[in-house]
C-alpha positions in Angstrom: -53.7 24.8 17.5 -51.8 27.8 18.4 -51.7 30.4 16.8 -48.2 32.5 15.0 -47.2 35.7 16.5 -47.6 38.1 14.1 -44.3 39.3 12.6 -42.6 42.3 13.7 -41.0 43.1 10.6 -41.4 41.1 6.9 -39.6 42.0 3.8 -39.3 40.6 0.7 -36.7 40.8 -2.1 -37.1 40.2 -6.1 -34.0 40.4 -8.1 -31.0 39.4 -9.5 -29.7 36.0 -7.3 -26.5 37.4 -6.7 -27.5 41.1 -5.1 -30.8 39.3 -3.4 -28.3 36.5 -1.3 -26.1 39.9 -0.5 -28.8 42.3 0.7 -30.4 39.6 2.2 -28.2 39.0 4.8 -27.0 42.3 5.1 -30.5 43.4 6.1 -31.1 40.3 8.4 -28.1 40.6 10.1 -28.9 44.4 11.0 -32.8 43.7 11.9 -31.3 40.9 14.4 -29.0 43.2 15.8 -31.5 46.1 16.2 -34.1 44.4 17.6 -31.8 42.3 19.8 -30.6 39.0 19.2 -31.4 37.4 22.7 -35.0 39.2 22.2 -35.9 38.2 18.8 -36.1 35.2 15.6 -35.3 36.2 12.3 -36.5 33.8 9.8 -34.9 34.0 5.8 -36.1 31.7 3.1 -34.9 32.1 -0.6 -36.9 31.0 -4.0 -36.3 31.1 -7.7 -38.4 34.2 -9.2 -40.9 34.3 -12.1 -37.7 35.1 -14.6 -34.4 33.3 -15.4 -31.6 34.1 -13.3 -33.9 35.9 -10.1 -34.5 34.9 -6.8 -37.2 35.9 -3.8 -36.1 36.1 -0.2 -38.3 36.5 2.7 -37.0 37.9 5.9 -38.8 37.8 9.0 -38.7 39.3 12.4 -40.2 37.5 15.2 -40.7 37.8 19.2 -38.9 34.6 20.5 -41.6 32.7 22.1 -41.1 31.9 26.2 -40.1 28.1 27.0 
C-alpha cells in the first residue's frame, strides 16, 4: 500500500461556524496560490465542534502526485 506524502502545510480551525467557513477559505485560497496551484493539492474538510454553534476545519497542503 502506498504510502501519503507528508503534508506541506496543515491547519486547523475551532470556532464560531460562521468566521471558521470565512477564514477557511480565505486561508486556503492563499496557501494554493503561494505554493502554486499547478504545483500543489489543498485539501479542506469541515466538522461540528465539541460546543453548540462551532465548527473544525482542516486545511491541507499537499505535493500533487505525478500521473
Amino acid at each position: 500500500m502506498p504510502t501519503r506524502p507528508r503534508p506541506l502545510v496543515a491547519v486547523r480551525l475551532i470556532g464560531p461556524t460562521a468566521a471558521v467557513t470565512a477564514h477557511a477559505a480565505t486561508i486556503a485560497a492563499q496557501l494554493t496560490a503561494y505554493y502554486g496551484r499547478e504545483r500543489v493539492t489543498c485539501r479542506t474538510s469541515t466538522r461540528t465542534a465539541g460546543y453548540s454553534g462551532e465548527s473544525r476545519a482542516y486545511i491541507t497542503i499537499t505535493r500533487k502526485e505525478p500521473r
